[in-house]
N, C-alpha and C positions, 0 to 999 in steps of 0.2 A: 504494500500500500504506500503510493507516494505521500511526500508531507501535502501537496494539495489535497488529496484526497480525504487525507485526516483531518483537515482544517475546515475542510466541504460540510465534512460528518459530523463534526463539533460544533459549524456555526449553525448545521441543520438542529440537530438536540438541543440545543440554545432556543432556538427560535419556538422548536417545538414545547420545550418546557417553558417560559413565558406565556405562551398562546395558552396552554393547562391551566396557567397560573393566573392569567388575566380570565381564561372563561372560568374558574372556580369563583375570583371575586364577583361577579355580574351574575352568580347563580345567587350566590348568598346573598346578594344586595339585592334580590328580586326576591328573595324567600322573606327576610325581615321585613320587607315593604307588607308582601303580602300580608304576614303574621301583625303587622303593625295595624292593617286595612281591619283585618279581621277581628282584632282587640277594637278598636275603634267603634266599628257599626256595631258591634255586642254590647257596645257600653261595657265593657270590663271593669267593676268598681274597682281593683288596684291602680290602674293606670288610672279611671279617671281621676280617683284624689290624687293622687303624683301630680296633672296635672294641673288640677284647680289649686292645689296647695304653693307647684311654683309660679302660678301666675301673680296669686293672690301678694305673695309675700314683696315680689318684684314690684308690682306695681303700687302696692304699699311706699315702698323707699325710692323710687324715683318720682312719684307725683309729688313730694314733697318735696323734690330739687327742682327748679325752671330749669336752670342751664341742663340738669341731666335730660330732662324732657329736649331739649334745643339741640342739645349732641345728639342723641338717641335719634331724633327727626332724619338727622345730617346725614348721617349715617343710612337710615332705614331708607331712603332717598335712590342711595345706590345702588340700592337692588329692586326699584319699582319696574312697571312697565316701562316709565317715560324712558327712564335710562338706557334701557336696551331697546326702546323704538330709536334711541338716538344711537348708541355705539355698533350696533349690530348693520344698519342701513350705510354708514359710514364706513365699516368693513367692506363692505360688498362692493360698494364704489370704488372703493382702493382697489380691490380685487379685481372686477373688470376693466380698471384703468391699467392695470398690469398685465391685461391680458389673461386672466384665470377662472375664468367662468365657472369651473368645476369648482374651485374654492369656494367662490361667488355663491352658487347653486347650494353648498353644502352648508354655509352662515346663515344662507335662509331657509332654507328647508328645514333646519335645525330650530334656530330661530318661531318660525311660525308653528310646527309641529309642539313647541313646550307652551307656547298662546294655547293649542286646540288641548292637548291632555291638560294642562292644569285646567283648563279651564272645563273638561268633561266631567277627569274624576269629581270636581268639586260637586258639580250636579248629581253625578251617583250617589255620594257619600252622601252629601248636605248636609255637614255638621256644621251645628251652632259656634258661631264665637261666644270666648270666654264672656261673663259678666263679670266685672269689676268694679270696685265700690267708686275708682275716679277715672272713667273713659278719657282718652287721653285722644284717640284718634277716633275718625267714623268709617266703619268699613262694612258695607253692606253686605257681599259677596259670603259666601258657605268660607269654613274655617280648614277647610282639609282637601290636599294638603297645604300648606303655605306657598302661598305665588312668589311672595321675594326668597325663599331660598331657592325653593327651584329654579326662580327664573335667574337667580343669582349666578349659582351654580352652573349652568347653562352656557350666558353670555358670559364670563367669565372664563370657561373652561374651552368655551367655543374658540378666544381672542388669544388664549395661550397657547392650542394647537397648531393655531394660523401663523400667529405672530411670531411665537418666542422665538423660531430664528434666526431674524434679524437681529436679537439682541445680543449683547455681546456674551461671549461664554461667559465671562466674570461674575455675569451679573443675570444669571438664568435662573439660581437657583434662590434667588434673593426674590425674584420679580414672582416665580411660582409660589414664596413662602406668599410672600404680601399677596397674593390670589386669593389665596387658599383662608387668610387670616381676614382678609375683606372677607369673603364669602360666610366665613363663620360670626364673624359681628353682623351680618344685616342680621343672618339668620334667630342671633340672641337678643337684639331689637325687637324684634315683631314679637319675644314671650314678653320683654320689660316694659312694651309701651301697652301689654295688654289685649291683644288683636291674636293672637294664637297658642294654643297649648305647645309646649315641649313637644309633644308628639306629632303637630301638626310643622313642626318645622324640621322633625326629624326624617319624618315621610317626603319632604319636600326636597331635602340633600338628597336623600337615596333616589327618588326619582329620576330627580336630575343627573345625577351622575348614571344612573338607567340609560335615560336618552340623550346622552351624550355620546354613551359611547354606542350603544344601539348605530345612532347617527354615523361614525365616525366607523364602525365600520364597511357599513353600508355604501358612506360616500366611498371609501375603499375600491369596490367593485367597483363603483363608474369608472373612476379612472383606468383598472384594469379593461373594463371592455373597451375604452378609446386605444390600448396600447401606449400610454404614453410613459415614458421614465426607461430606465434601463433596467435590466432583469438583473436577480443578484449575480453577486462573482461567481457563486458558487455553482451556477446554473452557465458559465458561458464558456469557460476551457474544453470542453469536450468538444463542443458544437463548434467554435469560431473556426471561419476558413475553410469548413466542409459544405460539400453542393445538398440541395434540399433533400437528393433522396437518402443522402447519405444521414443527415440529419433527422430524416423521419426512422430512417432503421436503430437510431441510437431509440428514439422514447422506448422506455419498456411497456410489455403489452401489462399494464393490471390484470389481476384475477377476477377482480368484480369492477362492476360501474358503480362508482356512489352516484344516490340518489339525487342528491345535490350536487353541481359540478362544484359549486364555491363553495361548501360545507356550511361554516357557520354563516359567513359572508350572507350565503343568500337567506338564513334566517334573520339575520338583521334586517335586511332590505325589507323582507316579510312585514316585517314590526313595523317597519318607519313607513311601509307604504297602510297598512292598517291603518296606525293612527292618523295619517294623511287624509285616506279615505273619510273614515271615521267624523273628524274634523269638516269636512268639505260637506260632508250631507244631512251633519247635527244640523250646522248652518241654516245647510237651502232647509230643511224639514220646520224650522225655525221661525224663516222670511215667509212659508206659506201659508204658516199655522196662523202667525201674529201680523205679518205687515203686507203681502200680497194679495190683497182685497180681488182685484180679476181674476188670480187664478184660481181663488176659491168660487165665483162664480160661475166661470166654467167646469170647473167640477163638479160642481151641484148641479149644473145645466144638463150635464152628459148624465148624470146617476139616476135624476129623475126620470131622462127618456130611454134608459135603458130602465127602470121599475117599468113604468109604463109598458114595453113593448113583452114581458117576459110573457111566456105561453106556458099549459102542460106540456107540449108537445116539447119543445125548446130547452125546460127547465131541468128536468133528469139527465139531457146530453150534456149540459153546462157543467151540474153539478157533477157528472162521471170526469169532465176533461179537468175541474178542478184539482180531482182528486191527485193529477197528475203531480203536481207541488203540494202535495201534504206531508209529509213526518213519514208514513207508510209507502208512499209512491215514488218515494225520493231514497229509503232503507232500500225495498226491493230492488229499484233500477243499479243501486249500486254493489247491492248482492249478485248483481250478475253481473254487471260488466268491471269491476273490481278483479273478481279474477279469471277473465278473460282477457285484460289487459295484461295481468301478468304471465299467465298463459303463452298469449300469442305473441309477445316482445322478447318475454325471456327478461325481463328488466326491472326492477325495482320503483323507477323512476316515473313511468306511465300509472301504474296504480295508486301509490303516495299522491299523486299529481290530484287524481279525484279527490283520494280522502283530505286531503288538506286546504280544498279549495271547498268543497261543500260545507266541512266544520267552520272553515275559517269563516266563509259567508254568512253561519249561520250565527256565530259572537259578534258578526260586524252588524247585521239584520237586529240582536236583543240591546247591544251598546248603544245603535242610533236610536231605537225605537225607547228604550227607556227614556232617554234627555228628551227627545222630543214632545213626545206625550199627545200629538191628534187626534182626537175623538175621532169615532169612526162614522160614516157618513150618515145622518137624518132621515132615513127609509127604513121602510121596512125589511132585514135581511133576511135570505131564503138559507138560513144556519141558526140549526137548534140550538147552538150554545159558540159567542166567540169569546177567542183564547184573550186574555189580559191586557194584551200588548198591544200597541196604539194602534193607530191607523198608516201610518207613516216609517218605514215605505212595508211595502209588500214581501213579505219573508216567503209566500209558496210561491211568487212571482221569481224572485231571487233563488230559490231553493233548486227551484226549476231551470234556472237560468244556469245556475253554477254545474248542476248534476248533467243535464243533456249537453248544455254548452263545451263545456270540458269530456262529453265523450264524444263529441263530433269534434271536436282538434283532433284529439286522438288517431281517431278514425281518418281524418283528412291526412293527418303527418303517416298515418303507416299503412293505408289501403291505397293503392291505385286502381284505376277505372270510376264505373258509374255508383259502385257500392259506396263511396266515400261521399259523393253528394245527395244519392238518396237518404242517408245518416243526416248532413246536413238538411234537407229540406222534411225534413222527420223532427230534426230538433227546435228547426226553426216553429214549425207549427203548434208543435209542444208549449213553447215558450209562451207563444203571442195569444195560445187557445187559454192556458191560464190566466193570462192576465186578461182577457176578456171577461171570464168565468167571473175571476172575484170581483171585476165592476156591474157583471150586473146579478151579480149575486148579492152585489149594494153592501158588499165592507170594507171595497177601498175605494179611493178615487182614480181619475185619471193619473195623475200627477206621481198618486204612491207607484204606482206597476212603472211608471218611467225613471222615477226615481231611481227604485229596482234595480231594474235594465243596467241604470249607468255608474252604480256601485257595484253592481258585481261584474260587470263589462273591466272595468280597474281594476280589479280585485282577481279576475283570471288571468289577466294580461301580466301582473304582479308575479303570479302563480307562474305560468307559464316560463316564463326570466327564468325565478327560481330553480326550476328543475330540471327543464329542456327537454321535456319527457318525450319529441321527437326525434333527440341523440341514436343514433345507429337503425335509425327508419331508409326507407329504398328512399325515399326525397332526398334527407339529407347526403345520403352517400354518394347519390348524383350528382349533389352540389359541392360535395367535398375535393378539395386541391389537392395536388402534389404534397404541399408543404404544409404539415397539422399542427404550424406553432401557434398559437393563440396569442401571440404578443403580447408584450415586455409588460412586468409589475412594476408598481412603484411601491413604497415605504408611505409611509403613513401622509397625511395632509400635507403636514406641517413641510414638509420637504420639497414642496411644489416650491413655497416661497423659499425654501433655502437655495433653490435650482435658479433660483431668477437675483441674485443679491451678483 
């Protein structure tokens, strides 16, 4: 074994032990969030006196300082909204003044993605702020988890990623402590001025440091898919200076395909495009419920002339093609082609691809529909009993969307001829026959089945990235070149701006 070789194998185990060691902390800092989630909504009486006791006592001995109340402001300042609508929007600008769009892309996506989770969970949870005998600030908003840690932690750790390489080595680790010590004083601000429990700013750190690095891996990928940066050393002695075929005879063949080509990469992306999603149709579900007055008139326009028009004859076909997106019709279709996919690919990847985009559809379907909350339409419905969950958007609309839609890819990446389109114009009709059903079956609107459509339309396309579940299909190997390098990685964000100094 030459010394490159050993030094190949060394910085690989390096890298590989890290990578263990960074996904162990982001499992643990997702598992105390949870546990933390889960004391909270129970009301836990140990925690809750822990909390009320250090609220009470804080706020006790700084109401009686002005200036401490005046610092504490100064401070708590730092990690509101306004400040990261300002430093964050300013990154960006830098950024594509530099030519970085992908940096650019990742400060905002980052950015506005911690706006749409802090501002979901708060809705889910809806905890109370503390009361305290001298209110010090006014905050309207649900107490969990804390928006200025999170959002603290966020933009902060977003500006250190990007930034720190420009600064000088001397002074790197000084610039990270003073990060690190800003971000922990907003966060002990918001218990001493009274506005959040201990717990509510503890969930708010771990969050954040959640979607941080969630994000930071994810933007990862992009960069990888543009090719851009140079591949490590340890990946180039072999290959330089040899012609492609010679270079494809080097890859070694793997034993198996993982399911995911990126591993964790693509579960990150998963997460960041969820909450993305997620974020985007609380919104619009939001604007149609409270502030778009014509679109609810046309939906009540459309509900009532389909009540009107229902027949005997009519209403048992409707209700049978309903069934198509129910809980049971959406179990069975995937009992079968589940594993027939894996069956007839031989591959891990095509079957996962279902299961993980129907589940996922279906926590994207109960996270938007809880926050949003629309009554369901003002007719009479032909449904002996409906389920709890609002009107907005269409979960057997979506259910149906994610299950057929995702087996006609399928079917399109690994069948050739007419079988592949009759699948598609089989799923197509599936889809659009459900979503007829539940309007005039008068428990949703227009608007929810469209909704639908364009959440889980995202939400496959997402999926799809992830997996590549038409990897080693007759399509692709048709399309497949000479040359199977995927081009060059780059190292972490931060590295783009050390490339350009």
């Amino acid at each position: 074994m030459t010394v490159s070789d050993q030094h190949d194998r060394s910085g690989a185990a390096r890298f590989a032990g890290r990578s263990l060691l960074g996904l162990g902390a982001v499992l643990v800092a997702g598992l105390v969030f949870a546990g933390v989630l889960i004391l909270v909504m129970s009301a836990w009486p140990p925690l809750r006196d822990v909390d009320v006791g250090v609220v009470d006592s804080l706020n006790a001995a700084v109401s009686e300082r002005p200036w401490a109340v005046t610092a504490l402001q100064l401070v708590t300042d730092l990690g509101g909204a306004e400040a990261a609508w300002i430093l964050l929007p300013v990154a960006v600008v830098w950024l594509l003044i530099r030519r970085l769009p992908r940096l650019a892309a990742y400060v905002a996506v980052t950015g506005l993605g911690a706006a749409v989770l802090n501002t979901g969970v708060k809705a889910l949870v809806d905890r109370a702020r503390p009361v305290v005998d001298t209110p010090l600030l006014e905050t309207p908003a649900a107490g969990f988890p804390s928006g200025h840690a999170m959002g603290s932690t966020i933009t902060y750790g977003v500006l250190l990623l990007v930034f720190l390489p420009v600064v000088p080595v001397r002074l790197r680790r000084s610039v990270t402590a003073g990060a690190v010590v800003l971000v922990a004083a907003i966060g002990l601000t918001r218990i001493a001025l009274g506005v959040h429990y201990p717990s509510d700013v503890f969930a708010g750190w771990l969050l954040g440091m959640l979607w941080l690095t969630v994000t930071a891996v994810a933007f990862r990928s992009w960069r990888q898919e543009e090719g851009l940066g140079e591949r490590p050393a340890r990946e180039r002695p072999a290959r330089e200076g040899l012609a492609p075929e010679d270079r494809a005879a080097l890859e070694p063949a793997p034993a198996h395909e993982a399911p995911l080509p990126a591993g964790w990469v693509a579960v990150a992306v998963l997460v960041t495009a969820g909450v993305m999603i997620w974020g985007a149709f609380v919104g619009l579900g939001l604007l149609m419920t409270d502030v778009l007055a014509p679109v609810r008139q046309v939906d009540m326009a459309v509900i009532e002339w389909f009540a009107q028009v229902r027949t005997q004859t009519l209403t048992p076909v409707v209700v049978a093609v309903s069934h198509l997106g129910s809980t049971i019709g959406i179990v069975l279709a995937l009992l079968v082609a589940v594993p027939l996919a894996l069956g007839l690919t031989r591959r891990w990847g095509p079957p996962l691809f279902l299961v993980v985009v129907t589940v996922g559809e279906t926590a994207l379907f109960l996270a938007i529909s809880t926050v949003v909350g629309r009554q369901r339409p003002e007719v009479d419905p032909l449904s002996a009993a409906l389920p709890p969950t609002s009107s907005f958007p269409s979960g057997h609309v979506a259910a149906a969307f994610a299950t057929y839609g995702g087996i006609a890819l399928l079917v399109l990446a690994w069948t050739r001829g007419r079988l592949a389109y009759l699948v598609l114009v089989v799923a197509v009709l599936a889809v659009v026959g459900v979503a007829l059903a539940r309007v005039y079956r008068g428990v949703h609107y227009p608007s929810d089945t469209l909704a639908s459509l364009l959440f889980t339309a995202a939400w496959l396309a997402a999926c799809w990235w992830a997996f590549r579940p038409g990897r080693g299909s007759p399509s692709a190997q048709d399309h497949a070149g000479p040359d199977t390098d995927q081009g060059a990685r780059t190292p972490s964000p931060a590295s783009a701006v050390r490339s350009e100094r």
